[in-house]
Every structure is written in structure tokens, then in C-alpha cells.
N, C-alpha and C positions, 0 to 999 in steps of 0.2 A: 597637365594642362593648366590649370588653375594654378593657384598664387603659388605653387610649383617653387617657387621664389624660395619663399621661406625650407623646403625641403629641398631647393636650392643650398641651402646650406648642408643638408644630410650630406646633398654630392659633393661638397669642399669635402667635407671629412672622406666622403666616399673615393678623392681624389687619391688620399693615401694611397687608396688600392690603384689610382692609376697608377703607380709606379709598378705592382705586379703589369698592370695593364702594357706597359712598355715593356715589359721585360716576355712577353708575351704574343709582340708583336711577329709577323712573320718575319722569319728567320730565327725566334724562339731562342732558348737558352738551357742548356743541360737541364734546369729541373724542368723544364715544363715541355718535354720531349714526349708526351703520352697527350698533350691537347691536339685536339681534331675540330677541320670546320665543316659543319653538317652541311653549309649553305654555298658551300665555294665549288658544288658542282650539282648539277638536275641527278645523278646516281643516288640509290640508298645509300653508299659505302661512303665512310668522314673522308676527308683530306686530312693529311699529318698537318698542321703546322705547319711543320718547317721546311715540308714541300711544296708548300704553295708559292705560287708565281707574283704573288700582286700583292697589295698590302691589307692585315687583316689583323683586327685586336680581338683576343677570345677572354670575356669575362666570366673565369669560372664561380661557381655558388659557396665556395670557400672565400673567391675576393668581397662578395656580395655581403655575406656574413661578417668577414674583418673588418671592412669599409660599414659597414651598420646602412646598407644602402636601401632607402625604401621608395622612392620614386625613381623609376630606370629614367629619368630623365637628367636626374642628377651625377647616376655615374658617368655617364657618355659626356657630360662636360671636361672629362678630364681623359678623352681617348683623342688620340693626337687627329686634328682634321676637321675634329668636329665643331662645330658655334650651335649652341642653343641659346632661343630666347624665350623669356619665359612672363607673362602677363597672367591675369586672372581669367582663367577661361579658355586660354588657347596657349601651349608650347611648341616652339618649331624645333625644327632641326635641318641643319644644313653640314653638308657635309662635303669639304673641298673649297666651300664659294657657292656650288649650288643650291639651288630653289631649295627651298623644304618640299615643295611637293616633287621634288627630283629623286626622293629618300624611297626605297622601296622598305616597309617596315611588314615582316613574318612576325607572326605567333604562335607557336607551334606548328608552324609550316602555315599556314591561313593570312593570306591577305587582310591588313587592321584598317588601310586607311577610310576613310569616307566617300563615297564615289562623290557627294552632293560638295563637299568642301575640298577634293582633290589630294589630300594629305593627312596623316595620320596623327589627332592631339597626342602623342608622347608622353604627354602630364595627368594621361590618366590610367599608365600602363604603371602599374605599383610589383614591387620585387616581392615575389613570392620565396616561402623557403623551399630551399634546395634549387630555388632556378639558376640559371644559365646566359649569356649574351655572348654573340657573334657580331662584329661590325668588320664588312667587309670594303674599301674605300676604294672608290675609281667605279667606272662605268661597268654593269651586270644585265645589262638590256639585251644581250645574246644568251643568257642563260634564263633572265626573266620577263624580258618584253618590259610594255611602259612601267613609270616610276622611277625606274632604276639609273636614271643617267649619275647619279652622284655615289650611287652606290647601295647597300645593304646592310639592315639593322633588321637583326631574326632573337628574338627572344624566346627562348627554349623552359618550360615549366619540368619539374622532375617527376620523374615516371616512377609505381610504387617501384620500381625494380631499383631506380635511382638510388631512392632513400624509402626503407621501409621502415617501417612503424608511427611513433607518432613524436609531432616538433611545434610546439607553439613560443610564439615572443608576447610581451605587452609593454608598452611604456608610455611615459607622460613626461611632460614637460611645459617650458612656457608657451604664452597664448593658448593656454588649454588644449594643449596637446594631448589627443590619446590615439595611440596607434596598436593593431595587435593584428596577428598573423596567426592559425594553426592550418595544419597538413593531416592527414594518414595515409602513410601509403603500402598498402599489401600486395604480395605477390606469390604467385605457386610454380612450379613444375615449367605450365605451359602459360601464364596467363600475369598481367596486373594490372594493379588499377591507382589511383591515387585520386583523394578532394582534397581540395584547399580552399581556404576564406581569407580574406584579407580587408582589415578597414583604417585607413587615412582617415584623419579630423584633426580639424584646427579651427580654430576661431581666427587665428591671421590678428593681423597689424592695418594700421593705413597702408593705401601703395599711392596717393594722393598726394602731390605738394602740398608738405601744410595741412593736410588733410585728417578726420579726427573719426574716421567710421572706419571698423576693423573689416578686413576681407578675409571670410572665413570658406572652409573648404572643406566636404566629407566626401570620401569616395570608395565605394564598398563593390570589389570583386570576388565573384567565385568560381572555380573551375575545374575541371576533371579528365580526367582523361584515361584511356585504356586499353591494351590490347590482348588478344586471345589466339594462338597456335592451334586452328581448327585441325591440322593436320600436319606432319612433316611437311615442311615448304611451305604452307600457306598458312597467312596468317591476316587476321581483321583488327580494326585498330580504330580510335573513335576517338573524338575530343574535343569539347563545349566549355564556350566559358561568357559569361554576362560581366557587365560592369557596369555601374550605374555612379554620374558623379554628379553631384551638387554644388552649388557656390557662388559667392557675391561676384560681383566686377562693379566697375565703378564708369562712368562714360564722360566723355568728351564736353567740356562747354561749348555749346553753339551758337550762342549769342555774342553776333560780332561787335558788342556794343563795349562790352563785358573785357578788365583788363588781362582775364586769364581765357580770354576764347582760344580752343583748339588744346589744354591743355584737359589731363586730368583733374574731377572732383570728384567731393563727393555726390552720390549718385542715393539716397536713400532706396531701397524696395528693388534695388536691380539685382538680379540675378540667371540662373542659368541650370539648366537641367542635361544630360546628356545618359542617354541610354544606348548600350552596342550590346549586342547577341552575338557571338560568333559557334562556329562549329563545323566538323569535316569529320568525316567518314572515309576510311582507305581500306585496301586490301592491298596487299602480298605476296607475289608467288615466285618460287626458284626453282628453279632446275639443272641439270649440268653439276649435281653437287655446290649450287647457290651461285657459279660463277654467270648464269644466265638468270636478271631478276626481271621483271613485270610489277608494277603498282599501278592501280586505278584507285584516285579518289574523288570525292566531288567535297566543294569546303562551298559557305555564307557566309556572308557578314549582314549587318541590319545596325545602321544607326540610325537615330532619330537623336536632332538637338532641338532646346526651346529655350528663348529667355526670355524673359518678364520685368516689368515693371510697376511704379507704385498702383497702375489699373487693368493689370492684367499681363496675359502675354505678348510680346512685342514681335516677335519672328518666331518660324520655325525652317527647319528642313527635315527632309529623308531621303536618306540613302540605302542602296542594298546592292550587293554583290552574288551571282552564282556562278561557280568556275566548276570545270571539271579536267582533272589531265591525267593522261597515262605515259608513264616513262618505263622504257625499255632498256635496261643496260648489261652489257655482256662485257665479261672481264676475259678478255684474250687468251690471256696473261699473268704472270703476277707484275708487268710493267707495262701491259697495253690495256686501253680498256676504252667502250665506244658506246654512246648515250645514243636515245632518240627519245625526246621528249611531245607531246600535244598538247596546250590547252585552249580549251575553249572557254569562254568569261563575255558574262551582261554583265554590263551596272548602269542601273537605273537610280534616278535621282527626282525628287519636284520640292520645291519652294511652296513651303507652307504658310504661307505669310497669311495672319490672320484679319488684316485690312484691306485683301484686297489690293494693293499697288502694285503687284508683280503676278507674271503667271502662275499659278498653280498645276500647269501642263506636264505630266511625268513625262522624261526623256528617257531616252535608253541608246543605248551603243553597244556594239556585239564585234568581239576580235576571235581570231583563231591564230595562234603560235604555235610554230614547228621548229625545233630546235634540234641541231646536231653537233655531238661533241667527242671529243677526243684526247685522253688523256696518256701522257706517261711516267713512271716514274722511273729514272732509273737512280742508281748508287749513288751518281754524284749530280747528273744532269734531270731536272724536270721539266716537262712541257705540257700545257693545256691550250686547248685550241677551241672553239664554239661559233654557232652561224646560227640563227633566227629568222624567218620569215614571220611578219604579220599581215594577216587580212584582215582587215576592217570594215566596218560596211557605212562609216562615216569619212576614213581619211583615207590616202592612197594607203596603197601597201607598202611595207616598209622593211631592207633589210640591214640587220645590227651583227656587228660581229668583236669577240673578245680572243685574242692569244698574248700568251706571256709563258717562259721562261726562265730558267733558276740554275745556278749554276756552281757547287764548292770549290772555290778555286782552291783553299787550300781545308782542313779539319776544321778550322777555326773563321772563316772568312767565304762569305755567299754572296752572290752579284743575284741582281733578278732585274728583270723588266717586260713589261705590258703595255700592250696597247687594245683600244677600241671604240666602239662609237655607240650614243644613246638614244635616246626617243623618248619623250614625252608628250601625248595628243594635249590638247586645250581642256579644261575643267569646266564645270558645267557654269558656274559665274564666269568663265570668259566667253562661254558662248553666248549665253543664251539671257546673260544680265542679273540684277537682281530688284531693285526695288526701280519702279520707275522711273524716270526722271533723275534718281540719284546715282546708274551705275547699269551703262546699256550693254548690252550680250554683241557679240561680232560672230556669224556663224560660218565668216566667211573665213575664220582664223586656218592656219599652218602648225603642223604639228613642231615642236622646239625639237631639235638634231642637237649632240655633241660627239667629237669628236678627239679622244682622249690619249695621251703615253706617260710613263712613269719609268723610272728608272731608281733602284736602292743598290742597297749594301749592308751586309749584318755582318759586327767584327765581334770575337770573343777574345777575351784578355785574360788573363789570369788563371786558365786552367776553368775556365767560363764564370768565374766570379764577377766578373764585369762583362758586360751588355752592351754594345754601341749600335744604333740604329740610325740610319738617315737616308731620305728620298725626297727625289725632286719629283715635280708632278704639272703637266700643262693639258692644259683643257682647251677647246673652243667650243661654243655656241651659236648655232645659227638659229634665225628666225625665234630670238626668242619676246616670251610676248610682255610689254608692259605696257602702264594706262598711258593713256592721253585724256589730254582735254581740251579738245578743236573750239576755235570760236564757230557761232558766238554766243552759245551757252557754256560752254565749259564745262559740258558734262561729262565723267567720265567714261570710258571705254577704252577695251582694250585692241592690240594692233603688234603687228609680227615688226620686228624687228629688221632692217636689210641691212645693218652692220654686224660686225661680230661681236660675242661679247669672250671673254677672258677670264682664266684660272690659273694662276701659277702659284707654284709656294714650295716648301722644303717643311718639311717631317725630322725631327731629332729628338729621341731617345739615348736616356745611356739607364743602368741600372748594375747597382754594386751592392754584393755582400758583404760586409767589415766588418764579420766577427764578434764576438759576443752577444750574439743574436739582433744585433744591427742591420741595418741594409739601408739606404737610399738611393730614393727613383728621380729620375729629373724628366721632362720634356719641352720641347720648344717647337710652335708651330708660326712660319710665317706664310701667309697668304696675299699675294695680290689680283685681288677679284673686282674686273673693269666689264662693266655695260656702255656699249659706245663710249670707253674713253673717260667715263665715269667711275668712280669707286663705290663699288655694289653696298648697299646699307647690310646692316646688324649686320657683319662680317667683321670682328677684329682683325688687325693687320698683325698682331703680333699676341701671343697667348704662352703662357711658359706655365709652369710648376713644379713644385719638388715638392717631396715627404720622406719624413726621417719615421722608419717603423722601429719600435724594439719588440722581441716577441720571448716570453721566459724560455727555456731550454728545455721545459717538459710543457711545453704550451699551455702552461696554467693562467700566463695572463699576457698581456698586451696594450700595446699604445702607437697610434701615429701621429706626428704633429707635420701639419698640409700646409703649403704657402701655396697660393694662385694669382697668378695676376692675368689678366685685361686689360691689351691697350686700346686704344680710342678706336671708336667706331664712327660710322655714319650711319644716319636715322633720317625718316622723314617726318615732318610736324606742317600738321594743316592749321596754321596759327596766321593762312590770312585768308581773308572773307570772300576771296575767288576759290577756298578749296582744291589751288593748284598748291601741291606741298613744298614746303622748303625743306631744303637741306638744313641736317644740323647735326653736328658732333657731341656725341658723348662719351662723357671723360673715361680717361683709364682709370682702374679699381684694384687693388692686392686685399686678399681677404687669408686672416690667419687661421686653421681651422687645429682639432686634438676631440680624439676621439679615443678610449679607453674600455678591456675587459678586465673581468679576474675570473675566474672558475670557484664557484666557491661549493658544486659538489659534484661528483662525476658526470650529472642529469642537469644539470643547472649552472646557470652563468650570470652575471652580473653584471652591466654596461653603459655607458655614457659618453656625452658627447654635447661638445660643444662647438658649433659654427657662427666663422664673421666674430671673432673674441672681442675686435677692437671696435665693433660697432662702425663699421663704415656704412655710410650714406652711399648707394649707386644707382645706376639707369642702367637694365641691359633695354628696353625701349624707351624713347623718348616719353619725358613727362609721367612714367610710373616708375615709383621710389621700391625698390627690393627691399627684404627684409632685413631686420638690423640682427644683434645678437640673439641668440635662440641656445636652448639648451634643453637636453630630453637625457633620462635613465630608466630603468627599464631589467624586467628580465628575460629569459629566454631558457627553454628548458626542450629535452629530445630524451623519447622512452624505445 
């Protein structure tokens, strides 16, 4: 969430692992024929990889580890598709062109985002050791109802069974940097469990033009999780985790008198607090020798944000989340196999505003989803099919549906293609408003529809030493919602859309082994994402990367050197005194990154890293300045 920016640079370095991260992509590559996506079907049982239909990057906790990645918001910058932006206090994520609050984000199976804020801060999800990531791209609202139209970001924690015993990291670096990470995770016969702690901190830099007060950041997670084989076939499973993050931001000048109004200052005494509770409960049960399973869980979420200023606090919200679903899936087959999923989900939200200028009335909304699905695999042909009904007791009822296809035409060459459609109902600041007078609620809103197809191709060259990856991708959106500001106040408010808006683009991966422990990855993502005819802001139009990895021959040590670049974007900036925004473009950016191990005892490793080498000055939002060079070493040890 927070100045994210600076550990923005961790994900340059973290990019290196994009190039695993492409080589990884569906349609996968000899060595990474054993990854599986937990998320790419409502069933317990993974999908291989490389039979999946649609498109899907799996970041295993070995990339996480080579890439030194400690904000998962960083390495997702370099998974093909994806734009994040990142400020003090809030990181988005969009995926395709879509909204950020389009991103459906798991954690451990648990809904993370905020019901009150409609999308989930990113920038305060920190990489645990031994964790995991799945990003699934293209529309999933037939398998998960709202959020989902842009796709799925599930972030998976390791179970004691994962990684047992004990693994802690520590390092420092500049802007006082101290970061550190331990685990233990045990397991027996029928049963594990595993903690983990994790704490982010930085003092930070300006992110101010010109600006000379540092933006610092501490974010301290803890979690757990576990499950227990009460009996052949059935089995209970539990899993909690808190996160609390701290941190400057800086605000906007308001005075339109003033030659910098509408940009960033500095803001002395401003800051921001965010606390999330999450947690879920499951059981278990097989039968048919396991080909007939049952799970029922109930999962929460609870967030509360507050920020403050030099006299106190300035806003708050609450959000909270209760779901409960059971999925039914029976395996026909070893090539047929058929879901039925339910969930039922509140989320209640009220605006804590400690002045007084906006309601403090808790809302709520209650859906029910019924989902049916159908999968096959065979030798050379795969097919997955899916349909969703929602009831809602605020919006009409709505149905979503997802099927895709996969095809080897030859050992070495795979066709695949998908289509489907999405849903996302209106967020509680577009109903219902937020501060008076500065930002009115419309309750009369429409829920946002897409309607989505993709088509790829994965070729293997070389006896699969070379990787080639490439898809096209088009979207549409209806009724989607953005502000106005009607005379003749020109207050804001928002209002559905009756044009369409627009997603297209192309995905390209290659990834090659060259011997003597070399390999390098490349990608290139183009997007053109139009709102009525418009060019959708913070969405690069063009994004590329490569990394040159070398790894020793008995994996004693290691290095990658990352090149990134960002082309021009569009921003908006309230820099005139009606508060209606102007457009404005922000420049393209190449940032060099190297990141380096050695082993220096069986238990013990040695590591560093350095992001943005050449000190470049950028904007991924308008008027906040990203971090400049940064460097952190460190060790890391596993008993």
C-alpha cells in the first residue's frame, strides 16, 4: 500500500523472477510441468498448468526467494497484464485495463479486499517465507461472482507440511531500512500447522516535487494456519492472519491561490493507520475413495482504516465481510469431473468520519451464488466450462459464465481459447457518497458487466529450452461507472456509463536456457484500454522487461540483472480551481535493477540487492515522485 514505491524497487529486482514468471505462464515449459493452479477451478483438486484453458502466471516461493521479493505487490509488476500503481497509503492493481477494484484478491482462500473501500491495498500484503502466488487473467465471475471481472490474484501462505521446521531472513539497508521474516512449520502423521511473522520498515524518501520530508512505512503481519485428519476422509482446517500497517502520506495543495495547487507537498503530521483481521474455518469430507468431495467453510474479514493529521484524526472507515460456501465436486473420471458450488456473503461498511460531514449509517448488502461447473481433461484436448447465478437483495440478479478450451496440436505447440462475462455491483463510496458536499453517493447506480475472449499460443523450441508465449485479449464494458460533475456546483458524483468502454492488447513471453547456468526471460505487454473513446489513465500502453539470471552449478550462489521499462501513461490532476480533472501524461521510465546470493553455510545465505541503479526520477501517479536508488543486504537462514 504505502510508499510500496521504494519496495517497488524489491519488484524490479523481483522482475528477474518474472522471466521464471513467463516461463510459467499457461502452457508452461518441461521444467515446471509439476506447477498447479489451486484457483482456476471451485474443486479441492489443482489444475496442471499446462492444462489450463485461459491465461495464468504461477509464482512459486523458490521465485519469491531468488527474486528477494518482500511486497507482493512488487513482483506482480512484472507478471504480463498487470499495471500497478503505487502512492503512500494506497497500491492498486489492474489487470487487462481493468478497475482495480475489478481484481478479485484470495488469501489463503479468504476474501482480503475492503467492502468500505471496494478493492484490496496490495501494498500491505508482504511475502511470507515459503509463500506462493497465482494470478489468473481474464474474467472469473462464473467461478467467483463480483470483483472478479479482470481477473484473480490468490496468494497462498506455506503449510507446516509445505516447509517444515524453522526459516527466518533479516536485512537493512538505505532510508533505514529493516526488514525481517521467521516461520516454523511442524507436522505429523495426520495433522500441521505453521506461524509466521513478518515486519516491513523504512523511513522512505520525499515522494513530493521538490519536497524534503521523508515518507516512512512499518507494516507488521502475522499468521497461521492449520489443519487436522479427524478421520479417514475428513478432515478440519483453520487459518487467521492480522496485519497492521502504519505510514506518512503527504496531501494535495488546496489553495488555489498557491503556484503549486493540486500538486503534491509536503503535508507535516499526516499519516494513516490500517488494521485487517482475517480468518476462515473449513472442513472436509470424501467419499467414493476421495473421487466424491464436500467442503464447508465460513471465512471474515474486518478492516478498519484512519488517518490523521497535525490535530488529530481526519477520516476513518469500517468494513467487514461474512461468507460461507460449500462446494460439492465429484470426479466421474480421471477425465470428467463436475462442481457445484454456494456462497452466501454480507459486507457491511459505515464511514467513520470524525466531523460529522458525512453519514456514519452502517450499510450492508447480502448476495447468494450458485455455481456449476465442468471440467475435462484429456491427453491432448482440455475443456472447462462454468455458469453462476447471483441473488442479491440490492441489485437485480445476475448471470456470469466462463468456457475455454486447449488444444496440442503438435508435442511442442498448444492453441487455447476462452471466453466470458463479468460483474461488478457499485462500492459503497459510489452509492452512498462520502464527505458532504465534496463527493455525493448515487443509489440509483447499475451494476458494471464485461464481456470478455482471448485466444494464445505456447510454442517450444529447442527440445523446450526456449519458451515462446503470446495472446490476444478483448474486453467490453458496460455501464461502467465514473464521476461527473454536473453544473452548477460541480460536485462530484458518480453515474453508469451508456457507452462502452474497451480492453484489448497482446501478451508476449519468450524464455531461454543458454547454458552455463544462464537463462534469460523477456516480456512485452501492449494494451489499449478506452472509456468512451478515451485512454483509460494509469494503464501503460506499452510495458516490456528482460533479465539475465546466472545460477552456480551446485546452487551455491546467484545473480540477476532486470531491465523494466514503462511507457507513457495517462493521469488525472485536479490542478484547476473547478476540481474538474485534467488530463495529463506521464512519462515513460527504464529502471536497471541486480540482485545477488552466495551460500556461505549449508543453513545460511548471504544476499543483496540493489533497485533503480541509475537513480531515475519517475511518476507512476501524477505529482508523486517514486523512489530513487535503494540498496538492502541481509541474511537468511532455514534449520
Amino acid at each position: 500500500m504505502r510508499k510500496n514505491l521504494y519496495l517497488y524497487g524489491v519488484a524490479v529486482a523481483a522482475l528477474g523472477w518474472c522471466t521464471p514468471i513467463l516461463a510459467q505462464d499457461a502452457g508452461g515449459n518441461p521444467s515446471d510441468e509439476n506447477e498447479v493452479l489451486v484457483t482456476a477451478s471451485r474443486t479441492d483438486t489443482s489444475v496442471a498448468l499446462e492444462n489450463y484453458t485461459g491465461s495464468a502466471s504461477v509464482i512459486s516461493a523458490q521465485d519469491l526467494i531468488d527474486r528477494q521479493v518482500r511486497d507482493i505487490a512488487d513482483v506482480l509488476r512484472d507478471v504480463p497484464g498487470v499495471a500497478v500503481s503505487s502512492v503512500a497509503g494506497q497500491t492498486q492493481i489492474r489487470l487487462r485495463g481493468s478497475e482495480a477494484n475489478h481484481v478479485l484478491v484470495l488469501v489463503d482462500g479468504i476474501e482480503v479486499s475492503d467492502p468500505f473501500a471496494g478493492e484490496f491495498d496490495i501494498g500491505t500484503l508482504q511475502a511470507e517465507i515459503g509463500s506462493r502466488l497465482e494470478v489468473l487473467r481474464g474474467p472469473q465471475s462464473a467461478l467467483y461472482g463480483n470483483d472478479a471481472i479482470g481477473g484473480v490474484v490468490a496468494y497462498e501462505s506455506a503449510s507446516g507440511r509445505d516447509l517444515e521446521g524453522f526459516a527466518a531472513r533479516i536485512e537493512g539497508g538505505t532510508e533505514d531500512t529493516i526488514n525481517g521474516s521467521a516461520r516454523i512449520g511442524l507436522a505429523g502423521s495426520a495433522w500441521d500447522a505453521a506461524l509466521s511473522a513478518t515486519v516491513v520498515s523504512t523511513d522512505g524518501e520525499p515522494n513530493a516535487r521538490g519536497g524534503t520530508r521523508d515518507i516512512g512505512r512499518d507494516s507488521y503481519t502475522v499468521s497461521g494456519k492449520g489443519a487436522v485428519e479427524v478421520a479417514p476422509g475428513f478432515e478440519l482446517r483453520a487459518t487467521g492472519r492480522y496485519i497492521r500497517t502504519e505510514g506518512d502520506f503527504n496531501d494535495s495543495n488546496f489553495d488555489p491561490t498557491s503556484p503549486t495547487f493540486g500538486l503534491i507537498i509536503d503535508s507535516p503530521d499526516t499519516r494513516f493507520e490500517n488494521d485487517a483481521i482475517y480468518a476462515l474455518i473449513g472442513a472436509r469430507f470424501s467419499v467414493l475413495d476421495d473421487r466424491w468431495t464436500h467442503d464447508l467453510s465460513g471465512q471474515i474479514a474486518d478492516i478498519d482504516r484512519d488517518t490523521f493529521g497535525p490535530f488529530g484524526r481526519t477520516s476513518g472507515s469500517e468494513g467487514d465481510r461474512l461468507k460461507a460456501s460449500y462446494v460439492s465436486a465429484f470426479a466421474i473420471d480421471d477425465r470428467h469431473s463436475l462442481t457445484f458450488a454456494a456462497d452466501w456473503e454480507r459486507e457491511r461498511f459505515r464511514n467513520d468520519d470524525p466531523f460529522g460531514f458525512a453519514s456514519d449509517m452502517r450499510q450492508e448488502i447480502e448476495n447468494v451464488g450458485l455455481v456449476g461447473e465442468y471440467r475435462f481433461s484429456g491427453d491432448r484436448f482440455d475443456l472447462a466450462a462454468a455458469v453462476r447465478h447471483d441473488i442479491n437483495d440490492r441489485f437485480a440478479d445476475e448471470t456470469t459464465f466462463r468456457v475455454g478450451a486447449g488444444f496440442d496440436v503438435t508435442a511442442s505447440t498448444r492453441i487455447r481459447a476462452s471466453a466470458g462475462s463479468g460483474i461488478k455491483n457499485p462500492g459503497f463510496f459510489e452509492l452512498f457518497g462520502f464527505f458532504d458536499g465534496q463527493f455525493i453517493g448515487n443509489e440509483d447506480l447499475a451494476p458494471e458487466k464485461s464481456n470478455s475472449w482471448e485466444v494464445g499460443i505456447d510454442q517450444r523450441l529447442a527440445n523446450g529450452a526456449i519458451l515462446l508465449s503470446a495472446t490476444y485479449f478483448d474486453s467490453e464494458l458496460e455501464n461502467e461507472i465514473f464521476t461527473t460533475f454536473p453544473p452548477p456546483d460541480f460536485i462530484a458524483t458518480p453515474a453508469n456509463r451508456e457507452t462502452e468502454s474497451t480492453q484489448r492488447g497482446v501478451e508476449v513471453s519468450a524464455s531461454a536456457q543458454l547454458g552455463g547456468g544462464f537463462s534469460v526471460d523477456a516480456a512485452y505487454s501492449f494494451l489499449d484500454a478506452e472509456e468512451d473513446g478515451i485512454e483509460e489513465v494509469r494503464r501503460p500502453d506499452d510495458i516490456a522487461s528482460a533479465a539475465l539470471n546466472w545460477t552456480h552449478p551446485r546452487d551455491i550462489a546467484s545473480a540477476t540483472l532486470v531491465v523494466r521499462h514503462n511507457g507513457e501513461a495517462e493521469d488525472l490532476a485536479f490542478t484547476d480551481p473547478s476540481f474538474i480533472p485534467v488530463r495529463v501524461t506521464l512519462d515513460d521510465y527504464t529502471l536497471v535493477n541486480f540482485n545477488a546470493r552466495v551460500q556461505l553455510t549449508d543453513q545460511v545465505e548471504a544476499f543483496g540487492r540493489v533497485e533503480n541503479i541509475f537513480d531515475e526520477t519517475f511518476e507512476q501517479v501524477f505529482s508523486f515522485v517514486s523512489p530513487g536508488r535503494t540498496a538492502v543486504v541481509g541474511l537468511s537462514a532455514r534449520f
